[in-house]
C-alpha positions in Angstrom: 0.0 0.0 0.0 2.9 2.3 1.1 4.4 1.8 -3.1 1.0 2.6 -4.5 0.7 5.8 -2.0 4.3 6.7 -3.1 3.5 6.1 -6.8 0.6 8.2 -6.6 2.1 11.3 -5.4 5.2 11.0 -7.9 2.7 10.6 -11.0 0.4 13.5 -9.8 3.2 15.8 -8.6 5.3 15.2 -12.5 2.0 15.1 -14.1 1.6 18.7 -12.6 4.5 19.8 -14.4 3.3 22.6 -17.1 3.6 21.0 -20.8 4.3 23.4 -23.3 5.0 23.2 -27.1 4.7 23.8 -30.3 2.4 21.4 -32.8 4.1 22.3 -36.3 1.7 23.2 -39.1 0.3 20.6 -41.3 2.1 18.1 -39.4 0.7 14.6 -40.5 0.3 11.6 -37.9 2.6 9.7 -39.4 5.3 12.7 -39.7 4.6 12.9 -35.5 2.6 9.7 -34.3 3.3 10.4 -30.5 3.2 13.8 -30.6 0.0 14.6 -30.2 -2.7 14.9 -27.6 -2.8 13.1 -25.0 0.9 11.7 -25.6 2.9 14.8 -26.7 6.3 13.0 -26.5 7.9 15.7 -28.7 7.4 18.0 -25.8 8.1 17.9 -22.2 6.0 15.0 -21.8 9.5 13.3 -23.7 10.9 12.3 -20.3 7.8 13.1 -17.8 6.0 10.1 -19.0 8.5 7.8 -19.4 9.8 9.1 -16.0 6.5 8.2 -14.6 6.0 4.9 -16.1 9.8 3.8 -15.0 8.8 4.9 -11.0 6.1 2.5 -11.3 8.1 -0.3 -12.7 10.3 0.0 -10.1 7.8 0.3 -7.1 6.2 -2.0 -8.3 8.7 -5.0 -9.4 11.2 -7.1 -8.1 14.7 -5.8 -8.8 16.4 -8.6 -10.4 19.7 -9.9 -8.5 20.6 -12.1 -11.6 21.6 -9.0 -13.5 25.3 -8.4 -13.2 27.6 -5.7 -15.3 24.3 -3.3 -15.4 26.4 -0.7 -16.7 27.0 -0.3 -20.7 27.9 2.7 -23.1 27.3 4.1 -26.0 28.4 5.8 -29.2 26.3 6.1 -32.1 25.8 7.9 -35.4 22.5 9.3 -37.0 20.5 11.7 -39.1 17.0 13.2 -39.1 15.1 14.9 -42.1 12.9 18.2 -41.3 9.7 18.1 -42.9 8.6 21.2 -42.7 9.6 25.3 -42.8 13.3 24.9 -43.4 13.7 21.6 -43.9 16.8 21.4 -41.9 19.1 18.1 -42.0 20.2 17.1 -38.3 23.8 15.2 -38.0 23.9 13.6 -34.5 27.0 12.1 -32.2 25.2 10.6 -29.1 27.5 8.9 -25.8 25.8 7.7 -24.1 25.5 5.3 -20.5 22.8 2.7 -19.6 21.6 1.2 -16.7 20.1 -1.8 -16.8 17.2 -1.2 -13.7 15.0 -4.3 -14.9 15.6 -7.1 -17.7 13.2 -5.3 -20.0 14.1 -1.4 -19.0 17.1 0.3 -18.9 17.5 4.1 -17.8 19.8 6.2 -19.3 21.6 10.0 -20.5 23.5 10.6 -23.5 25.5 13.8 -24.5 24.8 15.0 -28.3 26.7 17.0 -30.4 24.8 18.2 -33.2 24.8 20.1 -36.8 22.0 21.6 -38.2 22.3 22.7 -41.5 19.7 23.9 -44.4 19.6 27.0 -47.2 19.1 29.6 -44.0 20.7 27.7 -40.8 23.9 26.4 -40.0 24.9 25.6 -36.6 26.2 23.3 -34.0 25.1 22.3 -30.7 25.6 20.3 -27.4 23.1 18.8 -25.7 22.8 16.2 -22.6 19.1 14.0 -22.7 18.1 11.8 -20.2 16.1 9.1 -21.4 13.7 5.5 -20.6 14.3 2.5 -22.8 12.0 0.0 -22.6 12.6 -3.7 -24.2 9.3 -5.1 -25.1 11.3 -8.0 -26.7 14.7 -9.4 -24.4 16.8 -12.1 -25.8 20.1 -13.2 -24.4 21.9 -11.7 -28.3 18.7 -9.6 -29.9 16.2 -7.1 -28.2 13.8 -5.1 -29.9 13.4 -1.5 -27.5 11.1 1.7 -27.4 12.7 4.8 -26.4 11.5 8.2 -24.7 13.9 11.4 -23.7 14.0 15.2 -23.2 16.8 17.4 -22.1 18.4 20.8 -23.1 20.6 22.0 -26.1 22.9 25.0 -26.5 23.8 25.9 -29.9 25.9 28.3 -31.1 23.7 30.6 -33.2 19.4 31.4 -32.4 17.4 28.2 -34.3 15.8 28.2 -36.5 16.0 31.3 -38.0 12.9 33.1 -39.8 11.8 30.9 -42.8 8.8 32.7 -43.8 7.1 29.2 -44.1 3.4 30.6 -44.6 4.4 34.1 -43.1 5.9 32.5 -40.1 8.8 35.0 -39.6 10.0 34.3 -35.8 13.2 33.7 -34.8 13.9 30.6 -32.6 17.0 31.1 -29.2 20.5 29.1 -28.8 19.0 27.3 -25.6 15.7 24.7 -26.9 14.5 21.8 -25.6 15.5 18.3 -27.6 12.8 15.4 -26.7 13.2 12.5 -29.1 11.5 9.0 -29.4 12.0 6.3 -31.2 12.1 2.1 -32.4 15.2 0.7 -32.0 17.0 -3.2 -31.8 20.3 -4.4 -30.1 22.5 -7.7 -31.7 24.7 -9.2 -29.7 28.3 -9.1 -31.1 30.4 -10.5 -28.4 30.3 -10.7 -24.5 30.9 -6.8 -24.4 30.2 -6.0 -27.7 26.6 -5.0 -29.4 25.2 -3.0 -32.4 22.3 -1.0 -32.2 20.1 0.8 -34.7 17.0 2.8 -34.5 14.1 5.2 -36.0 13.7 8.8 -34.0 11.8 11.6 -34.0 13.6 14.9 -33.1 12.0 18.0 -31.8 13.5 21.0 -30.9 11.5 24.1 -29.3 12.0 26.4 -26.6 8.9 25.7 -24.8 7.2 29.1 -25.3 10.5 30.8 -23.3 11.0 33.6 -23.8 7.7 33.5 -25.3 5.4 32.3 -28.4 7.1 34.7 -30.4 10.3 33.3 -30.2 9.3 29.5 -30.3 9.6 28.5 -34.5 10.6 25.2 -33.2 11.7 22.1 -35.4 10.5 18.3 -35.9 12.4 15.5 -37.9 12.6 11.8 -38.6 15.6 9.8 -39.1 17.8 7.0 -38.2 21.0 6.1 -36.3 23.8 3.2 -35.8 26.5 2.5 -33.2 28.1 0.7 -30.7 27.4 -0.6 -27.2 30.2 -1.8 -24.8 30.0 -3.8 -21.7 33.0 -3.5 -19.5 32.6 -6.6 -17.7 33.6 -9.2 -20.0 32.1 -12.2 -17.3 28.7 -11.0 -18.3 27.1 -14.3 -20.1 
């Protein structure tokens, strides 16, 4: 009763939490299909509902003393595709460091460095996102995984600049929010060795700070690849 008590207040009190963004125009489901009422993962909703779901699992479940060498990282490679106003192309380097809190969820952070390029923007950024993975499929060498995140990203010039798209002339700020979701599977190369690939979404949007007027914001779809390592090479 006490874990159900404790969930409650923890999904109320982030639940609580002011969810602001920006719905892009003539977005089509399949462009976005979380990011939408009553999901919204391309907004701050990104990490509060994953964050919210991952409380539950672990009030809720049995923490696994089978699992050894919880700790893996990271690197991997991607590219997303803007669909609307600019169109801007997204280049991606994610690190990033897993914990393995269940057999079939993992949490996790990665830091990004980013280039964002098109005909009227062309700038880099750093970010750091934490993030939920959940493994609706867990095999000892493949796992098939759904993945949530939000964090922050500085970039060195204001994105996205005006585009005019249908007389949309605002100007975006070097500080935006960056939730991104996504499909992904693991293969087991080795005892510390993996590759991974997945589908994302990206989103990036300021949240309506400073204001609506400075909030142009950006969604894309693309892909990654990379590497996970294991350090401890006993792992079966």
């Amino acid at each position: 009763m006490k874990r159900v008590t404790t969930l409650t207040f923890i999904a109320a009190l982030l639940c609580s939490i002011p969810v602001s963004g920006q719905y892009p125009p003539f977005t089509k489901w399949y462009q976005n299909p979380l990011g939408f009422k009553p999901v919204n993962l391309h907004t701050a909703s990104g990490i509060i509902i994953p964050a919210v779901a991952a409380t539950a699992i672990l009030l809720l479940t049995k923490n696994d003393q089978t699992l050894t060498g919880r700790f893996s990282y990271y690197d991997d490679l991607g590219v997303s595709y803007g669909y609307y106003a600019s169109r801007t192309t997204v280049y991606q380097n994610n690190i990033g460091l897993l914990y393995q809190a269940r057999k079939f969820m993992a949490l996790g952070a990665e830091f990004s460095a980013a280039h964002l390029t098109d005909d009227i923007n062309n700038t880099w950024g750093l970010g750091l996102r934490p993030f939920v993975r959940f493994y609706p499929i867990h095999r000892d060498n493949f796992n098939l995984f759904f993945q949530s995140g939000a964090g922050l990203i500085l970039f060195t010039d204001n994105y996205p600049k005006p585009s005019g798209f249908f007389g949309d002339n605002r100007e975006g700020t070097k500080l935006n929010g960056s939730p991104k979701y996504g499909i992904g599977a693991t293969y087991k190369l080795g005892k510390q060795l993996s590759v991974q690939a997945g589908l994302w979404h990206v989103h990036f949007s300021n949240g309506d700070h400073p204001g609506y007027d400075r909030n142009p914001g950006h969604d894309s779809n693309g892909f990654s690849v990379g590497l996970i390592y294991k350090p401890n090479k006993n792992e079966p």
